[in-house]
N, C-alpha and C positions, 0 to 999 in steps of 0.2 A: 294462266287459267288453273294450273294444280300447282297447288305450297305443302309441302310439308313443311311444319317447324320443329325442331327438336320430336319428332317420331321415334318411340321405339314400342318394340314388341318384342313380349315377354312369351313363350311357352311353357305352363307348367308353372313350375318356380323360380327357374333361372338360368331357362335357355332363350338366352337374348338373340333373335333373329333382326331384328332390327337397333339400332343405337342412333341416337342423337340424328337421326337426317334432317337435314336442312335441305328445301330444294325447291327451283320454281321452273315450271315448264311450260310456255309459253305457247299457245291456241299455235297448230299446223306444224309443230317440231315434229322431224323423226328421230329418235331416240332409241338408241341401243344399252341393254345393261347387259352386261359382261361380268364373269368370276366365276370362281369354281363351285361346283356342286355342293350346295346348302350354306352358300355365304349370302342368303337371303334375297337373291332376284325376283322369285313366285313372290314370296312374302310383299316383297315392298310395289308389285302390279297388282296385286290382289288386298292389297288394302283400297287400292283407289276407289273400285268399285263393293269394298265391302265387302269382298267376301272371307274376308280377315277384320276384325276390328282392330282399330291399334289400341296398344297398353296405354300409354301418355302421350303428350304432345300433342299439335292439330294438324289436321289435314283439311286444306278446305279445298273446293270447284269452285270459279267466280266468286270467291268469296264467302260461300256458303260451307259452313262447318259441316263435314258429311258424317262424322260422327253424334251429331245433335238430330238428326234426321230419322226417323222411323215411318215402318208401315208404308204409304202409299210413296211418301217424299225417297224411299228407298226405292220402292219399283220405277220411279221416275228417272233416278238419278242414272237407277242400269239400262234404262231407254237410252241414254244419252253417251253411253259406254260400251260399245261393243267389246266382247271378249272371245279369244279365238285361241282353242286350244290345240296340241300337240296328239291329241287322240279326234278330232275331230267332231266328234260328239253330234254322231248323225243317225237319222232311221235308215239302214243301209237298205230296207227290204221295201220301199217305197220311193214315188222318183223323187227326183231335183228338185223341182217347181215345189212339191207339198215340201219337203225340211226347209225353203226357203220361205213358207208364207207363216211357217212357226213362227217369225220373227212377228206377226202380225196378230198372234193369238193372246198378248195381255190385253189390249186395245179392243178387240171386238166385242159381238154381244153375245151374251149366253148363249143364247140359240146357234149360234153360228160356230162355238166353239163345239158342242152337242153334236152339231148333225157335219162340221167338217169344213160349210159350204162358205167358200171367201166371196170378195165382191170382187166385182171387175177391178175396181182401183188397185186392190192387194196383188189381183193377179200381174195385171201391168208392172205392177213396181216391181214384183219380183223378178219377171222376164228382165226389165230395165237393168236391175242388179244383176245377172248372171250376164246381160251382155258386158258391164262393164267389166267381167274380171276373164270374159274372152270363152265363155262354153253355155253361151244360148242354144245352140245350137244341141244342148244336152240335155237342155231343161224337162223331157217326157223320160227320160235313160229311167232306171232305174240306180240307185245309189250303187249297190254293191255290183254293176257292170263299168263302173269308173275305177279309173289308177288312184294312187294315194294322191299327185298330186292335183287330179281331176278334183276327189273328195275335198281337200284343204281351200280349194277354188268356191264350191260349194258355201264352206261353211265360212268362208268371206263374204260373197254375196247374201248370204242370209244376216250377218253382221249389218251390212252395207241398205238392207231395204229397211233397217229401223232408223237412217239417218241418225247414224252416230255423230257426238264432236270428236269424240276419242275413240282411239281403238287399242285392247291392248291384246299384246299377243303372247304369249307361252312357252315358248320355244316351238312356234311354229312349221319348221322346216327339220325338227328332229330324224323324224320317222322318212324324209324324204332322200332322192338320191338328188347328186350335184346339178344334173342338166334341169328337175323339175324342181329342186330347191329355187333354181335362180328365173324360173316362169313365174315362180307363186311373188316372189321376191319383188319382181318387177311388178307385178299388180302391188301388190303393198306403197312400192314407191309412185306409183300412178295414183293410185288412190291420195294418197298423200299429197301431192304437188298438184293433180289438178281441181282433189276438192277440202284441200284445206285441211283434212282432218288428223287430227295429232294422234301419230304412231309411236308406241311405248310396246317397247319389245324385250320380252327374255328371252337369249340366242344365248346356245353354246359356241358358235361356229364364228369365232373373231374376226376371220377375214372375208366374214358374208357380214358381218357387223361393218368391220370399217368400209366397206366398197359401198352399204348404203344409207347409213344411217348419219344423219348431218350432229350429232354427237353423242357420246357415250357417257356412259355412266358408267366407273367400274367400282366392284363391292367386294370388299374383303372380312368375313368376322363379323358381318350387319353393318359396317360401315363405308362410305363410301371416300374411296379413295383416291377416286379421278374424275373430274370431270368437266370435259372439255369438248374442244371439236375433232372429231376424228380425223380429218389430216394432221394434228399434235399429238400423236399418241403416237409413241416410241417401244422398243427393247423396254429401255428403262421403266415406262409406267407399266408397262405389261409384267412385269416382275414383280412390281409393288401389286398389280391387281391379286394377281395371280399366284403370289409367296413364293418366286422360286419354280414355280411346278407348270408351270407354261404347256411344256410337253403331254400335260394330262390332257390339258384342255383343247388345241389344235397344234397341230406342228407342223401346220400347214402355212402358217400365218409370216414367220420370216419372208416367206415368196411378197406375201402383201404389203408388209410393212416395206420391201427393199422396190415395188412399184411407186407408195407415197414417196 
Protein backbone atom coordinates (compact mmCIF):
# COMPACT_ATOMS: atom_id res chain seq x y z
CA UNK A 1 0.00 0.00 0.00
CA UNK A 2 3.06 2.54 0.78
CA UNK A 3 6.54 2.31 -1.60
CA UNK A 4 9.09 4.35 -1.09
CA UNK A 5 11.79 4.17 -3.91
CA UNK A 6 15.01 5.52 -3.74
CA UNK A 7 13.54 8.68 -1.11
CA UNK A 8 15.68 11.15 0.11
CA UNK A 9 15.28 14.35 1.77
CA UNK A 10 17.49 17.01 1.75
CA UNK A 11 17.26 20.02 4.37
CA UNK A 12 18.76 23.34 3.39
CA UNK A 13 21.76 22.29 1.41
CA UNK A 14 22.97 19.21 2.80
CA UNK A 15 21.49 17.97 5.55
CA UNK A 16 20.27 14.61 4.28
CA UNK A 17 17.54 13.33 6.57
CA UNK A 18 16.61 10.82 4.48
CA UNK A 19 18.95 8.58 1.90
CA UNK A 20 18.01 6.06 -0.74
CA UNK A 21 14.94 4.29 1.12
CA UNK A 22 13.54 1.59 -0.54
CA UNK A 23 10.40 0.16 1.24
CA UNK A 24 7.01 -1.45 0.81
CA UNK A 25 4.36 -1.58 3.62
CA UNK A 26 1.67 -3.62 3.16
CA UNK A 27 -2.39 -2.47 4.03
CA UNK A 28 -2.89 -3.62 8.19
CA UNK A 29 1.15 -3.92 9.15
CA UNK A 30 2.17 -2.68 12.43
CA UNK A 31 5.20 -1.25 12.15
CA UNK A 32 7.84 0.25 14.42
CA UNK A 33 10.72 2.68 13.46
CA UNK A 34 13.36 2.73 15.85
CA UNK A 35 17.02 4.99 16.09
CA UNK A 36 18.31 7.61 17.83
CA UNK A 37 17.25 11.14 17.88
CA UNK A 38 17.36 12.91 14.40
CA UNK A 39 18.39 9.70 12.42
CA UNK A 40 15.28 10.59 10.47
CA UNK A 41 12.10 8.59 12.11
CA UNK A 42 9.57 12.03 12.07
CA UNK A 43 10.93 12.76 8.72
CA UNK A 44 10.34 9.61 6.91
CA UNK A 45 6.12 9.24 8.80
CA UNK A 46 5.81 12.68 7.86
CA UNK A 47 6.47 12.47 4.27
CA UNK A 48 3.66 9.87 4.00
CA UNK A 49 1.17 12.24 4.55
CA UNK A 50 2.95 15.23 3.18
CA UNK A 51 3.75 16.94 5.70
CA UNK A 52 7.40 16.80 4.54
CA UNK A 53 7.76 16.84 0.72
CA UNK A 54 10.57 14.48 -0.24
CA UNK A 55 13.70 15.94 -2.37
CA UNK A 56 13.81 12.94 -4.95
CA UNK A 57 12.69 9.53 -5.46
CA UNK A 58 8.75 8.46 -5.25
CA UNK A 59 6.65 7.68 -2.80
CA UNK A 60 3.38 6.34 -3.78
CA UNK A 61 -0.39 5.12 -1.81
CA UNK A 62 -1.95 2.38 -3.95
CA UNK A 63 -0.07 3.27 -6.47
CA UNK A 64 -0.78 6.90 -6.65
CA UNK A 65 2.29 9.20 -6.73
CA UNK A 66 1.58 11.40 -3.53
CA UNK A 67 3.96 13.91 -4.62
CA UNK A 68 2.19 14.72 -8.07
CA UNK A 69 -1.00 15.32 -5.98
CA UNK A 70 -2.06 18.93 -4.98
CA UNK A 71 -4.97 21.04 -3.52
CA UNK A 72 -7.96 18.89 -2.82
CA UNK A 73 -6.16 15.43 -3.95
CA UNK A 74 -4.04 16.42 -0.80
CA UNK A 75 -6.79 16.96 1.72
CA UNK A 76 -8.10 13.71 0.57
CA UNK A 77 -5.06 11.73 0.73
CA UNK A 78 -4.82 13.09 4.83
CA UNK A 79 -8.55 11.81 5.20
CA UNK A 80 -7.24 8.58 4.55
CA UNK A 81 -4.18 9.07 7.13
CA UNK A 82 -4.60 9.71 10.41
CA UNK A 83 -1.66 11.20 12.31
CA UNK A 84 -1.27 11.10 16.15
CA UNK A 85 1.00 13.17 17.87
CA UNK A 86 3.24 13.05 21.10
CA UNK A 87 1.81 16.70 22.31
CA UNK A 88 -1.77 15.56 21.58
CA UNK A 89 -2.92 18.39 19.89
CA UNK A 90 -6.24 18.99 21.64
CA UNK A 91 -8.75 21.97 22.67
CA UNK A 92 -8.16 21.07 26.39
CA UNK A 93 -10.89 23.74 27.54
CA UNK A 94 -13.68 22.01 25.83
CA UNK A 95 -15.10 18.29 26.05
CA UNK A 96 -14.21 15.05 24.41
CA UNK A 97 -17.08 14.58 21.95
CA UNK A 98 -16.43 18.37 20.36
CA UNK A 99 -12.20 17.66 19.62
CA UNK A 100 -13.41 14.45 18.45
CA UNK A 101 -16.11 15.63 15.79
CA UNK A 102 -13.07 18.10 14.52
CA UNK A 103 -12.23 15.10 12.67
CA UNK A 104 -15.59 15.80 10.72
CA UNK A 105 -15.04 19.54 10.00
CA UNK A 106 -13.16 19.32 6.35
CA UNK A 107 -16.28 17.33 5.07
CA UNK A 108 -19.08 19.43 6.26
CA UNK A 109 -21.11 22.45 5.09
CA UNK A 110 -20.20 25.89 5.75
CA UNK A 111 -22.85 26.65 7.86
CA UNK A 112 -22.33 23.96 10.05
CA UNK A 113 -18.71 24.69 10.48
CA UNK A 114 -19.92 28.78 11.35
CA UNK A 115 -22.34 27.99 13.75
CA UNK A 116 -20.50 24.46 15.43
CA UNK A 117 -23.70 22.38 14.88
CA UNK A 118 -22.85 18.61 13.71
CA UNK A 119 -25.54 16.03 12.56
CA UNK A 120 -26.63 13.07 14.37
CA UNK A 121 -24.48 10.90 12.16
CA UNK A 122 -21.04 12.82 13.21
CA UNK A 123 -22.20 12.71 16.75
CA UNK A 124 -22.80 8.73 16.70
CA UNK A 125 -19.52 8.11 15.07
CA UNK A 126 -17.82 9.99 17.38
CA UNK A 127 -19.43 8.29 20.58
CA UNK A 128 -18.68 4.80 18.38
CA UNK A 129 -14.98 6.03 18.27
CA UNK A 130 -14.25 6.87 21.98
CA UNK A 131 -15.94 3.58 22.76
CA UNK A 132 -13.57 1.88 20.77
CA UNK A 133 -10.56 3.06 22.44
CA UNK A 134 -12.45 2.36 26.03
CA UNK A 135 -13.53 6.31 27.61
CA UNK A 136 -17.11 6.72 26.20
CA UNK A 137 -17.86 7.07 29.15
CA UNK A 138 -15.84 10.51 29.11
CA UNK A 139 -17.11 11.75 26.18
CA UNK A 140 -19.12 15.16 27.96
CA UNK A 141 -15.50 15.47 30.63
CA UNK A 142 -13.90 18.29 29.70
CA UNK A 143 -10.44 17.79 27.93
CA UNK A 144 -8.23 19.34 30.59
CA UNK A 145 -10.07 17.11 33.69
CA UNK A 146 -8.51 13.88 31.77
CA UNK A 147 -4.66 12.23 32.49
CA UNK A 148 -2.21 12.35 29.63
CA UNK A 149 -3.09 8.98 28.86
CA UNK A 150 -6.97 9.74 28.95
CA UNK A 151 -5.86 12.76 26.40
CA UNK A 152 -3.76 10.43 23.78
CA UNK A 153 -6.97 8.05 24.07
CA UNK A 154 -8.83 11.01 22.86
CA UNK A 155 -6.85 12.06 20.11
CA UNK A 156 -6.90 8.34 18.77
CA UNK A 157 -10.50 8.41 18.57
CA UNK A 158 -10.77 11.57 16.82
CA UNK A 159 -8.05 9.77 14.37
CA UNK A 160 -10.30 6.69 14.37
CA UNK A 161 -14.02 8.72 13.37
CA UNK A 162 -12.22 9.86 9.94
CA UNK A 163 -11.88 6.14 9.06
CA UNK A 164 -8.31 6.04 8.34
CA UNK A 165 -6.43 3.13 6.23
CA UNK A 166 -3.38 4.27 7.88
CA UNK A 167 -2.42 5.60 11.07
CA UNK A 168 0.84 7.15 11.85
CA UNK A 169 1.96 7.88 15.07
CA UNK A 170 4.98 10.22 16.59
CA UNK A 171 6.32 8.93 19.29
CA UNK A 172 3.11 8.63 20.87
CA UNK A 173 3.73 7.27 24.35
CA UNK A 174 6.60 9.77 24.95
CA UNK A 175 5.10 12.12 27.34
CA UNK A 176 3.31 8.98 29.13
CA UNK A 177 4.32 6.88 32.22
CA UNK A 178 4.71 2.75 31.75
CA UNK A 179 1.24 1.45 33.24
CA UNK A 180 -0.83 4.12 30.65
CA UNK A 181 1.94 3.82 28.02
CA UNK A 182 0.91 0.14 27.72
CA UNK A 183 -3.38 0.94 27.91
CA UNK A 184 -2.86 3.40 24.94
CA UNK A 185 -0.49 0.72 23.37
CA UNK A 186 -2.99 -1.88 23.59
CA UNK A 187 -5.74 0.26 21.78
CA UNK A 188 -3.17 0.84 19.11
CA UNK A 189 -2.77 -3.05 18.72
CA UNK A 190 -6.65 -3.51 18.88
CA UNK A 191 -7.15 -1.15 16.46
CA UNK A 192 -4.81 -2.69 14.36
CA UNK A 193 -5.84 -6.48 14.33
CA UNK A 194 -9.39 -5.92 14.43
CA UNK A 195 -9.87 -3.23 11.83
CA UNK A 196 -7.13 -3.66 9.62
CA UNK A 197 -5.67 -0.49 9.73
CA UNK A 198 -1.77 -0.10 9.23
CA UNK A 199 0.15 1.25 12.14
CA UNK A 200 3.50 3.14 11.31
CA UNK A 201 4.88 4.34 14.40
CA UNK A 202 7.89 6.47 15.73
CA UNK A 203 8.77 5.08 19.31
CA UNK A 204 11.74 5.83 21.24
CA UNK A 205 10.94 3.00 23.73
CA UNK A 206 12.51 -0.36 22.03
CA UNK A 207 11.08 -2.70 24.23
CA UNK A 208 7.37 -1.22 23.86
CA UNK A 209 8.52 -1.36 20.01
CA UNK A 210 9.42 -5.09 19.85
CA UNK A 211 6.60 -6.43 22.53
CA UNK A 212 4.13 -4.89 19.80
CA UNK A 213 4.83 -4.05 16.61
CA UNK A 214 4.98 -7.19 14.02
CA UNK A 215 8.12 -5.41 12.43
CA UNK A 216 10.63 -2.79 12.69
CA UNK A 217 12.31 -0.56 10.75
CA UNK A 218 15.54 0.49 12.25
CA UNK A 219 17.30 4.16 10.90
CA UNK A 220 20.68 5.06 11.21
CA UNK A 221 22.14 8.61 9.34
CA UNK A 222 18.57 8.71 7.09
CA UNK A 223 19.20 5.13 6.42
CA UNK A 224 17.63 2.21 7.06
CA UNK A 225 19.46 -0.37 8.51
CA UNK A 226 17.07 -3.18 9.51
CA UNK A 227 14.39 -4.38 8.58
CA UNK A 228 12.77 -7.28 9.62
CA UNK A 229 10.34 -8.99 12.13
CA UNK A 230 10.67 -8.11 15.55
CA UNK A 231 11.21 -11.46 17.06
CA UNK A 232 14.81 -11.26 14.77
CA UNK A 233 16.09 -8.32 16.14
CA UNK A 234 19.12 -9.18 18.26
CA UNK A 235 22.09 -7.24 20.61
CA UNK A 236 23.78 -7.29 17.26
CA UNK A 237 21.21 -5.25 15.12
CA UNK A 238 20.38 -3.04 17.77
CA UNK A 239 24.10 -1.87 17.82
CA UNK A 240 24.09 -1.33 14.12
CA UNK A 241 20.76 0.62 14.61
CA UNK A 242 21.76 2.48 17.27
CA UNK A 243 25.91 3.13 16.64
CA UNK A 244 27.05 1.72 19.61
CA UNK A 245 24.89 3.99 21.96
CA UNK A 246 22.01 1.66 22.91
CA UNK A 247 22.21 2.86 26.45
CA UNK A 248 21.08 6.50 25.24
CA UNK A 249 18.15 5.02 23.83
CA UNK A 250 16.45 2.38 26.46
CA UNK A 251 18.49 0.35 28.70
CA UNK A 252 15.72 -1.31 29.47
CA UNK A 253 15.52 -3.39 26.44
CA UNK A 254 18.30 -6.35 27.32
CA UNK A 255 15.19 -7.57 29.88
CA UNK A 256 13.23 -7.77 26.22
CA UNK A 257 15.42 -8.90 24.15
CA UNK A 258 16.46 -11.89 26.86
CA UNK A 259 12.17 -12.64 26.96
CA UNK A 260 12.40 -13.22 22.77
Amino acid sequence: MIEFIDVEKIYGKDVKALQKINLKIEQGEFVAIIGLSGAGKSTLIRCINRMHDITSGKLLIDDVEVGDLKGKEVRHLRRRIGMIFQSFNLVTRTTVIKNVLVSFVPEIPVWRKITGIFSKENKIKALESLDKVGILDKAYVRVDQLSGGQQQRVALARTLAQDPAIILADEPIASLDPVTSKIVMNDFKKINQELQISVIMNIHHVEVALEYANRIIGINDGKIVYDGKASEVTQVILDEIYGGKMEEADPKVEEKLVDV
